[in-house]
C-alpha positions as CSV (number, residue, x, y, z in Angstrom):
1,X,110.0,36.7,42.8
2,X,113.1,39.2,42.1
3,X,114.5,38.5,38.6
4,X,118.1,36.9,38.7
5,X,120.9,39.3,37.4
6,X,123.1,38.2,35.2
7,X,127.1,38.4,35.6
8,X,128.4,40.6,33.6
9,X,130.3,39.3,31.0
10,X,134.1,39.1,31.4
11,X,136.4,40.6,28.7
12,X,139.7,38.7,30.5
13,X,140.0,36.2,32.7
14,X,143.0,34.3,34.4
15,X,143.0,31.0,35.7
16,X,145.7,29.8,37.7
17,X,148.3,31.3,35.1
18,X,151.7,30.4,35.4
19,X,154.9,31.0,33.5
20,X,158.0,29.7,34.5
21,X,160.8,30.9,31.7
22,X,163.4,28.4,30.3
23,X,166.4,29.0,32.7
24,X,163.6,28.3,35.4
25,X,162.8,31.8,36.9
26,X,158.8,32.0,37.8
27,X,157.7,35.0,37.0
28,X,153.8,33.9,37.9
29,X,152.4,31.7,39.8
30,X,148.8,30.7,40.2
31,X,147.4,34.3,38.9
32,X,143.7,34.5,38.5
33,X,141.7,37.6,38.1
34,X,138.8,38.7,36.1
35,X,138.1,41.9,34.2
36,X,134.4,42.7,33.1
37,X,133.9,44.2,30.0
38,X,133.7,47.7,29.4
39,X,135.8,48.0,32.9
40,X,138.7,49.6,33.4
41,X,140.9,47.6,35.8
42,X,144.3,48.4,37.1
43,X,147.1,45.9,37.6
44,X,149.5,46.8,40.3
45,X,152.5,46.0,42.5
46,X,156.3,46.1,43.0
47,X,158.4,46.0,40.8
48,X,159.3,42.3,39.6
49,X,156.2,41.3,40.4
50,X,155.1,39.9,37.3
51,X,152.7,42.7,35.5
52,X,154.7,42.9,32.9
53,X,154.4,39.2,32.1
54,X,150.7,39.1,32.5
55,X,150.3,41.8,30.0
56,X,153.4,39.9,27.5
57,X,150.8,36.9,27.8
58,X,147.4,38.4,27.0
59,X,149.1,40.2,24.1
60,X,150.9,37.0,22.3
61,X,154.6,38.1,23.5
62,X,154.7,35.0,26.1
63,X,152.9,32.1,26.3
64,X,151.7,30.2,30.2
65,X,153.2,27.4,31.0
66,X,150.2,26.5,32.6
67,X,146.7,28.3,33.1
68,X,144.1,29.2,31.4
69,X,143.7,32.7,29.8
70,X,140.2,33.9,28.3
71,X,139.3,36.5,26.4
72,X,135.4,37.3,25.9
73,X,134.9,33.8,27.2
74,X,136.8,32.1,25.1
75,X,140.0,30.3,26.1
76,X,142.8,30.9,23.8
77,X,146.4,29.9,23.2
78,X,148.2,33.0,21.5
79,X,151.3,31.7,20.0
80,X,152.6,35.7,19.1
81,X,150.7,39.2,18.5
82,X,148.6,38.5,15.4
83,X,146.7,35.9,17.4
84,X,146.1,38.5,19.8
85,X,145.2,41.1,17.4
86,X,143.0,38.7,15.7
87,X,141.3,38.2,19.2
88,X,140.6,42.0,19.4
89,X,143.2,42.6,21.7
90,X,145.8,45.4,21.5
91,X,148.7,46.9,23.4
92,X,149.8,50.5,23.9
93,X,153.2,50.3,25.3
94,X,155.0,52.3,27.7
95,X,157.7,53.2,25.1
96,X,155.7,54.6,21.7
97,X,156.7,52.8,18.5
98,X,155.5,55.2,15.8
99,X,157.6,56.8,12.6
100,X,158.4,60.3,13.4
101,X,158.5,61.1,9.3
102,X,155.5,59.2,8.7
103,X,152.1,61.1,9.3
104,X,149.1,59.9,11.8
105,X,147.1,58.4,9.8
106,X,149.9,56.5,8.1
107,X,151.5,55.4,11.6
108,X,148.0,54.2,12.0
109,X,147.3,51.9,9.1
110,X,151.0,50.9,8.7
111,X,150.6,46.9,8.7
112,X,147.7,47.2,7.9
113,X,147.0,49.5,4.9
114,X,144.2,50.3,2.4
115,X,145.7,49.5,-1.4
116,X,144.9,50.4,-4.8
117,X,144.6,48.5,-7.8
118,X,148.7,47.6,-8.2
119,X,148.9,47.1,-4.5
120,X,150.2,51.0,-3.9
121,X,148.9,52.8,-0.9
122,X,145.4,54.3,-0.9
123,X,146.9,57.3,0.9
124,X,143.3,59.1,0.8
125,X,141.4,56.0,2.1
126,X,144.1,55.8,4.7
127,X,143.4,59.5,5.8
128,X,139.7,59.1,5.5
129,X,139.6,55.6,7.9
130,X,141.4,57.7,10.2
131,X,139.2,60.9,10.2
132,X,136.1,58.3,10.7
133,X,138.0,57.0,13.6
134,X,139.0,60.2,15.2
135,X,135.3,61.4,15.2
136,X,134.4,57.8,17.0
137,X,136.8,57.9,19.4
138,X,137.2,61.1,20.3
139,X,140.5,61.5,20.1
140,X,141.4,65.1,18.6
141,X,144.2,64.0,16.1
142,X,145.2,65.5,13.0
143,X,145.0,62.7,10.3
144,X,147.7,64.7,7.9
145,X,149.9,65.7,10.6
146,X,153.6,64.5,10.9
147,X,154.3,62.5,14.2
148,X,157.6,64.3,14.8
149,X,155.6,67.4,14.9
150,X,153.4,66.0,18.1
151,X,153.8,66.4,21.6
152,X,154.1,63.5,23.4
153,X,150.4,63.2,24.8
154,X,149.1,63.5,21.5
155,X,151.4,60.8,19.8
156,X,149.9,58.3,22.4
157,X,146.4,59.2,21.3
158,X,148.2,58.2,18.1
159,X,149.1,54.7,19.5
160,X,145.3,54.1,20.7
161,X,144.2,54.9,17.3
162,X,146.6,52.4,16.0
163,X,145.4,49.5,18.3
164,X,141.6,50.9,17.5
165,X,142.3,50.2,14.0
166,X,143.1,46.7,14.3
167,X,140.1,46.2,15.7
168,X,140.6,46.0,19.8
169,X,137.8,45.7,22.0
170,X,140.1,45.1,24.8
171,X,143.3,47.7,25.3
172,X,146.4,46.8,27.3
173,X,148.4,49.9,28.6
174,X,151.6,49.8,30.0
175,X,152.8,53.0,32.1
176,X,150.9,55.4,29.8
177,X,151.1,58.3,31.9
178,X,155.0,58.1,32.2
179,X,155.4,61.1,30.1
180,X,152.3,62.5,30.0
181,X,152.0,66.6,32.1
182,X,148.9,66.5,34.2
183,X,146.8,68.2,31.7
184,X,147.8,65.5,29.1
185,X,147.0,62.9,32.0
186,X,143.4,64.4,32.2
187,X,142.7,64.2,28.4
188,X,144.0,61.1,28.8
189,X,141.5,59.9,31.3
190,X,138.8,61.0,29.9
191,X,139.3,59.1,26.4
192,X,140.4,55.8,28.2
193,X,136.5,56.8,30.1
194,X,134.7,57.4,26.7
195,X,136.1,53.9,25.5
196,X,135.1,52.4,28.3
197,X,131.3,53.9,28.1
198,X,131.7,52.4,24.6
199,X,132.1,48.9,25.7
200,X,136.0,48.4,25.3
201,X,137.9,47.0,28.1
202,X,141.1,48.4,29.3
203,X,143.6,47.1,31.9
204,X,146.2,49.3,32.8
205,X,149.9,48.8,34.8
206,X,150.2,52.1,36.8
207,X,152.3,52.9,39.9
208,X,150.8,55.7,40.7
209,X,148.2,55.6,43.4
210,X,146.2,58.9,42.7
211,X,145.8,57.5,38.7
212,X,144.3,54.0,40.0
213,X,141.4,56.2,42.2
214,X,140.8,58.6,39.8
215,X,140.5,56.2,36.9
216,X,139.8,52.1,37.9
217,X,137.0,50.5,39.0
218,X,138.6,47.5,39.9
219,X,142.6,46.5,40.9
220,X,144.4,43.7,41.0
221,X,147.3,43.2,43.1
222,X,151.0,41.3,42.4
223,X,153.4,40.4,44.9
224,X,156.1,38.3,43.6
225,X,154.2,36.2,40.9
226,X,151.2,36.0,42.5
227,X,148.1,37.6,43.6
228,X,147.8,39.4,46.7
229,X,144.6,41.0,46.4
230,X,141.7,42.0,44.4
231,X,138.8,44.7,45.1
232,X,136.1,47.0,43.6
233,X,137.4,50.5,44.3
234,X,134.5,51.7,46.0
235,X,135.3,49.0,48.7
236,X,138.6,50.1,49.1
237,X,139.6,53.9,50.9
238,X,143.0,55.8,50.6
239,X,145.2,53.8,53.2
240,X,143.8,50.6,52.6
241,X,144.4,51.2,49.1
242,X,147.7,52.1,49.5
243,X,148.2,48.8,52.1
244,X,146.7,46.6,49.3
245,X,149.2,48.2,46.7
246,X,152.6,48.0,49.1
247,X,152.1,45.3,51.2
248,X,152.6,48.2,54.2
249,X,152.8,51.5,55.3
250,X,154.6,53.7,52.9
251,X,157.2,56.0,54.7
252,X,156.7,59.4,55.4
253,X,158.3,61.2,52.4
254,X,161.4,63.0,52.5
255,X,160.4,66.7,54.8
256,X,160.4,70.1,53.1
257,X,163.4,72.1,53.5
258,X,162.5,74.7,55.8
259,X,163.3,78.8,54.0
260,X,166.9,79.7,54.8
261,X,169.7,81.9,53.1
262,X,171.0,80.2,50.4
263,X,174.8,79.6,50.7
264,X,176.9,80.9,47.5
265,X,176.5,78.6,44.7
266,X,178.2,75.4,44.1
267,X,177.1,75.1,40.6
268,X,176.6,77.5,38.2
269,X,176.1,77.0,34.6
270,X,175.7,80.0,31.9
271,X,174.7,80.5,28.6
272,X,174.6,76.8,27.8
273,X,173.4,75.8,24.2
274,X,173.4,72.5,21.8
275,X,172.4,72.1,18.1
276,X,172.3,68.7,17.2
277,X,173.5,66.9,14.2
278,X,170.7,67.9,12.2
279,X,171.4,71.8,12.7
280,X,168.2,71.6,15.7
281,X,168.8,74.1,18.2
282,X,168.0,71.6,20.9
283,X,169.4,73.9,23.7
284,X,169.7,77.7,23.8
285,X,171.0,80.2,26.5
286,X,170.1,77.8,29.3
287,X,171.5,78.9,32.8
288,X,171.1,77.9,36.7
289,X,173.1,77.6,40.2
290,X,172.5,75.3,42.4
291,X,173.8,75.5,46.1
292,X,174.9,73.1,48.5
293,X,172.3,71.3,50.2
294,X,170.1,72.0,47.6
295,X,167.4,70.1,45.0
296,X,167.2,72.5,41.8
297,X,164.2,70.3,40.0
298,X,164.0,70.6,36.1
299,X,160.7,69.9,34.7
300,X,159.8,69.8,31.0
301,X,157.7,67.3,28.0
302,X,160.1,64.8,26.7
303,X,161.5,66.4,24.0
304,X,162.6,69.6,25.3
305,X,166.0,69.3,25.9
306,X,166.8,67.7,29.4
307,X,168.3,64.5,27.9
308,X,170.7,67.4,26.3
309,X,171.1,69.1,29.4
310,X,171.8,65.9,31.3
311,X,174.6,64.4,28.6
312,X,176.1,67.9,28.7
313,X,176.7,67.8,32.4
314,X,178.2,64.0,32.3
315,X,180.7,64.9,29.6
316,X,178.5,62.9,27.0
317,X,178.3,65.7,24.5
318,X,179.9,69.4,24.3
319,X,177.8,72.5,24.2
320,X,178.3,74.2,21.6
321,X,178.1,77.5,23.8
322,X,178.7,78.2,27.2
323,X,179.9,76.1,30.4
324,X,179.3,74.8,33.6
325,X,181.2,75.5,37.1
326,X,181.5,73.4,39.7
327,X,183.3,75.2,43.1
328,X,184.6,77.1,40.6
329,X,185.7,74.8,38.3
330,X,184.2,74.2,34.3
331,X,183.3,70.8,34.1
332,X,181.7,70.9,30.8
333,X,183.4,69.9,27.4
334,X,185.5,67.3,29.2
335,X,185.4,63.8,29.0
336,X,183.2,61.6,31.0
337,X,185.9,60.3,33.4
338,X,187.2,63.8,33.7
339,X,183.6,64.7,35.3
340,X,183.6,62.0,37.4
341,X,186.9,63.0,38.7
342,X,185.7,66.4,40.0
343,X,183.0,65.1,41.8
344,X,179.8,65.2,39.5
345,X,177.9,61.8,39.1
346,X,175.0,60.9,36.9
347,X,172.1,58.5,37.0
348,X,171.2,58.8,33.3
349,X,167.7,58.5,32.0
350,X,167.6,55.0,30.4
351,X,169.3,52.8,32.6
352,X,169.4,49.6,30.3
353,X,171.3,51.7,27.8
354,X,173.3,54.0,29.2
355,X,173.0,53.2,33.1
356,X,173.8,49.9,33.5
357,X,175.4,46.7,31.5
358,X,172.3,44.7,31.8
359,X,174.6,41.3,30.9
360,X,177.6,41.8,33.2
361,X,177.0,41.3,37.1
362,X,176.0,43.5,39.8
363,X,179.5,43.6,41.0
364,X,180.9,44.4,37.5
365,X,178.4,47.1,37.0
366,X,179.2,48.4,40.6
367,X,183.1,48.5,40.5
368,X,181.9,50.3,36.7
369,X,182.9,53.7,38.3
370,X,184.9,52.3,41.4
371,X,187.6,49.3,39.8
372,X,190.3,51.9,40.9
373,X,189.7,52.6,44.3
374,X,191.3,51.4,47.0
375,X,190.2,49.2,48.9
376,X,188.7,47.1,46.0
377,X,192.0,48.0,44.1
378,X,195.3,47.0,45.4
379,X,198.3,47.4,43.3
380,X,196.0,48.0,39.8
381,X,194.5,44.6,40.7
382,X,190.7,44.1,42.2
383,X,190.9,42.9,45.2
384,X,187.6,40.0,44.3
385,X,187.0,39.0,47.9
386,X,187.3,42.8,49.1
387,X,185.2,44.0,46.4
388,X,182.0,41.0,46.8
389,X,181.9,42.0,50.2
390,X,181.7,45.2,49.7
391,X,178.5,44.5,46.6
392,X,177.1,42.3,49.2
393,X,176.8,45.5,52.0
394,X,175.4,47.9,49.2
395,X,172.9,45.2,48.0
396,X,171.9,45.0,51.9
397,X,171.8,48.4,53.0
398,X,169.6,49.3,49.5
399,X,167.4,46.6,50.2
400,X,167.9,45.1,46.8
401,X,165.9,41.8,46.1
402,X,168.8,39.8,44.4
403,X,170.1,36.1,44.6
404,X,173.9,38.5,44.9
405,X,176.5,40.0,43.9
406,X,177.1,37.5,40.8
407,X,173.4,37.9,39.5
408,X,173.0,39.5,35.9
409,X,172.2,42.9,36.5
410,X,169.4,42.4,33.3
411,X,167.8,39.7,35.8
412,X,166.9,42.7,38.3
413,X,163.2,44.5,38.3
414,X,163.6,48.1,37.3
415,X,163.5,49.4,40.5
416,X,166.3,47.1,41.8
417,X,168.0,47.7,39.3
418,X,167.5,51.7,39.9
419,X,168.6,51.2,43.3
420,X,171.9,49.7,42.3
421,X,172.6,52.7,39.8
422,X,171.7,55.1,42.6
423,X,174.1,53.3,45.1
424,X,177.2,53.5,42.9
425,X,176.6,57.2,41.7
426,X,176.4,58.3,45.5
427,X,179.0,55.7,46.7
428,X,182.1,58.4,46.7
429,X,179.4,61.3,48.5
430,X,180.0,63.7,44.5
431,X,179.7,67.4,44.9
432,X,176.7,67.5,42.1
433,X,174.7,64.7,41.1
434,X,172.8,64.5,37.8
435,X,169.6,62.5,38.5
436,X,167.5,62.0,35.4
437,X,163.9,60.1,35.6
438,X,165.5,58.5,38.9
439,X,162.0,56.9,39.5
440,X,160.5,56.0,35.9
441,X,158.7,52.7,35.7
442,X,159.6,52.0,39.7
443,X,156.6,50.7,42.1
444,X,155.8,53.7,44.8
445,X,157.7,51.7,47.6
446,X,160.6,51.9,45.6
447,X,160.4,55.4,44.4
448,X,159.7,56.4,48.3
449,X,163.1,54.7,49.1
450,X,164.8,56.5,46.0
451,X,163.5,59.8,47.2
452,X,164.8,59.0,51.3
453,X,168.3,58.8,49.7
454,X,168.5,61.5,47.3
455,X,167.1,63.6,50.4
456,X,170.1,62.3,52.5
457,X,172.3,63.3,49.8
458,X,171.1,66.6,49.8
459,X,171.5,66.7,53.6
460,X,175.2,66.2,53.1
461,X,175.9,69.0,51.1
462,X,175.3,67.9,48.0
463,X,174.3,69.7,45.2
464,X,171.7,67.9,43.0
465,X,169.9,68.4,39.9
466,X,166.3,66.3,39.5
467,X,165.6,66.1,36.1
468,X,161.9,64.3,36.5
469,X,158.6,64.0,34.0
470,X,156.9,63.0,37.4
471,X,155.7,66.9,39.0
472,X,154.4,64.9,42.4
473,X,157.9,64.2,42.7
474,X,159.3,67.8,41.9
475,X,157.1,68.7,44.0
476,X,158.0,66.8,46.9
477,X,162.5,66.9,46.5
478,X,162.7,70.4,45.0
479,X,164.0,72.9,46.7
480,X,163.4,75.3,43.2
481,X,161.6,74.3,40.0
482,X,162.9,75.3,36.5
483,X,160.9,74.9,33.4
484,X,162.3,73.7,30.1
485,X,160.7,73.8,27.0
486,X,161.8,74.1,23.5
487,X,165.4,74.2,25.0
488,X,164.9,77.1,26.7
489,X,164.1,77.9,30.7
490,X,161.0,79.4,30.6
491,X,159.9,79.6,33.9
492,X,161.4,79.6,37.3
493,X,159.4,79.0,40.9
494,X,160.4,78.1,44.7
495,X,158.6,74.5,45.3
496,X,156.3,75.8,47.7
497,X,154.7,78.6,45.2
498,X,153.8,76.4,42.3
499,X,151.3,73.7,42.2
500,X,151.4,70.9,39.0
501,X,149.0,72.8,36.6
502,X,150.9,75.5,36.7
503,X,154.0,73.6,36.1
504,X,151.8,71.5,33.0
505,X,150.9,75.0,31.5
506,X,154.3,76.1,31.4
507,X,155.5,72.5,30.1
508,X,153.3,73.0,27.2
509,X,154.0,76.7,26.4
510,X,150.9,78.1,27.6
511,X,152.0,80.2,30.7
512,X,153.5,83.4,30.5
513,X,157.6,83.5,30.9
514,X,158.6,84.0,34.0
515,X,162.3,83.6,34.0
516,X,163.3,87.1,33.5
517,X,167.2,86.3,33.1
518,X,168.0,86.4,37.0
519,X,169.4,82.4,37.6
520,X,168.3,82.9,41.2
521,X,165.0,84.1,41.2
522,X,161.9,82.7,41.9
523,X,158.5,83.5,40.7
């Protein structure tokens, strides 16, 4: 008689989980999934589709409104993050929440802190916890380091270490490759691997389809609330992986410009440099053209000066030295409307903040850029009826999943919400667009529609700056690649001669320069 085998045991599971927020929005619906222990498990879908909430809910920040959730078996009722923490559950968050002037290993005990007699700090038990915990985990942190001192990659391995402190058997990560170069993405992988192999659970939202087959060994799939599908990944090949995780066939992506003779440029910047508040050089001697019809990609950690770059090309800050020419024109050092007014437009990094006004409506934040143009303006008045019309045609034609014009534009997903910003940067056809992490935290069907219209754009004459963390999507738009790091171009290719290691070594200050000075060469 063959022996039974036992189930394996199940670090998460979901029982018809729903949660239906106060002002009646359902965000999910009947979820149920399972993750085993020591798994690793990716949660995907579009963007609204409720991932988010799942993860809020197995970490304490929302509670179902019906359901069950279990953790290790037990079913459990967590009313806000201790509960959670207490359960052995911990959350690495998209966006890192650590104290730049504070060192690793007190970012890692903070809130939770060895004391002396007096209640001070143990500042060497603190440091020795943490040095036990790097040599368990694996990951290669300096204890007495300062964070602001880290690159990103590394402050996330900070992050684990904080969640690994409190005790977490199961980890919930959020994006965690969002700013991560590949190389940083492999180190990445192959701790979340050895914590797995160690018995700790991890379920991870990721958009990106090459990160769920190199890395799960399950997925779950969201489709507005609700599951849509659930598999073993060795059941499951590329394109019905990629049906599972859009509900489709994905669109061919934009084609590669085919080699021509670049026109003269439309717009060149020279000599460009920023020190911050602080006296921080943050840019220095930074220079490019960019030609009509043309995708100049700018690739670089977080950190190394594109937000600069990007503010200094919308009139949000001055440069300290040097300028910027559009058709002939300087454009820098002027003020933000004064851009706008000779045909540069911006899609900005964070578009809560700075992109959009997440409490007004989508109209408002539309006619943002457009209240004076006729024919939504008459007379200095807004035409209303002209100008819902005209919301209603741009939510159409950008596919945009909203109840309309009058909807909160903080109600949207990210990527609708992304779509929107794109829509009213490009609505007037600028000369030079600006487009900074276009397609952060956006699912893949999204981002594929993002990419079709900057690629029209570009087809129009356009000229267009891609400020992006993701290389796959350098890659793909670019017609040149420029490498920034410690505010300095340090490295210049033609899309087609550079592959995304080479890009990550030269994002991290390990390749040798290959900018030379000449704005229009290419390695």
């Amino acid at each position: 008689m063959t022996p039974a085998i036992a189930p394996p045991l199940l670090a998460i599971a979901l029982e018809d989980v729903e949660k239906r927020y106060p002002n009646g929005t359902l965000a999910n619906s009947g979820v149920s999934f399972t993750v085993a222990a020591g798994e690793i498990h990716a949660l995907v879908g579009e963007n609204g589709a409720g991932k988010s909430t799942v993860m809020k809910m197995l970490y304490g920040l929302e509670r179902p409104t019906a359901g069950i959730l279990r953790i290790h078996g037990r079913p459990v009722d967590f009313r806000h993050p201790g509960d959670a923490i207490a359960a052995g559950v911990g959350l690495v968050a998209q966006h890192l929440n650590l104290v730049p002037s504070l060192t690793v290993a007190e970012n890692v005990v903070l809130g939770h802190e060895p004391r002396r007699a007096g209640g001070r700090l143990d500042r060497a038990a603190a440091a020795a916890r943490v040095r036990a915990l790097v040599e368990q985990s694996g990951l290669a942190v300096d204890p007495a380091a300062t964070v602001a001192s880290l690159p990103v990659g590394v402050r996330q391995r900070v992050e684990i270490l904080k969640v690994l402190h409190r005790g977490a058997r199961t980890l919930l990560l959020d994006e965690p490759t969002a700013v991560l170069t590949p190389p940083e993405t492999a180190t990445l992988f192959a701790t979340l691997r050895q914590l797995a192999a160690a018995g700790r659970t991890i379920l991870v939202i990721t958009h990106k389809l090459d990160e769920v087959k190199a890395l799960a060994g399950g997925v779950t799939v969201l489709c507005q609330g609700r599951v849509t599908g659930s598999a073993r990944m060795a059941e499951l090949d590329e394109g019905a992986l990629s049906h599972l995780m859009v509900g489709g066939d994905l669109p061919p992506p934009p084609p590669r410009r085919t080699a021509r003779t670049r026109p003269a440029p439309r717009v060149v910047a020279r000599g460009l440099g920023y020190v911050d508040d602080d006296g921080a050089i943050r840019l220095r001697d930074v220079g490019f053209d960019v030609a009509p019809g043309e995708i100049l990609g700018i690739a670089g950690v977080e950190g190394n000066g594109q937000d600069v770059l990007a503010r200094l090309l919308s009139g949000a800050a001055i440069p300290g030295a040097g300028d910027a020419r559009l058709d002939g024109r300087v454009f820098t050092g002027l003020s933000p409307r004064a851009v706008r007014a000779q045909g540069v437009a911006v899609v900005t990094e964070d578009r809560l903040h700075d992109g959009a006004a997440p409490t007004l409506s989508i109209l408002d934040n539309l006619l943002a850029t457009r209240y004076a143009h006729p024919p939504l303006s008459q007379r200095g008045l807004i035409d209303r009826g002209t100008a819902r019309r005209w919301a209603q045609a741009v939510i159409d034609g950008f596919g945009v999943r909203a109840a309309g014009p009058h909807q909160p534009m903080g109600a949207l997903s990210g990527g609708n919400m992304q779509k929107l910003i794109l829509a009213r940067e490009i609505a007037d056809a600028p000369a030079f667009l600006v487009a900074s992490q276009p397609t952060r935290g956006v699912d893949i069907a999204a981002a594929s529609a993002l990419h079709s219209r900057l690629a029209a754009l570009r087809d129009q004459g356009a000229a267009i700056l891609l400020i992006s963390a993701d290389l796959d999507e350098l890659l793909a738009l670019s017609d040149r690649i420029a490498v920034l790091y410690r505010g300095r171009i340090v490295a210049r290719f033609a899309a087609g001669a550079v592959d995304a290691q080479t890009l990550g070594l030269h994002m991290t200050g390990l390749g040798p320069s290959v900018d030379g000075g000449d704005h229009d060469a290419v390695a």
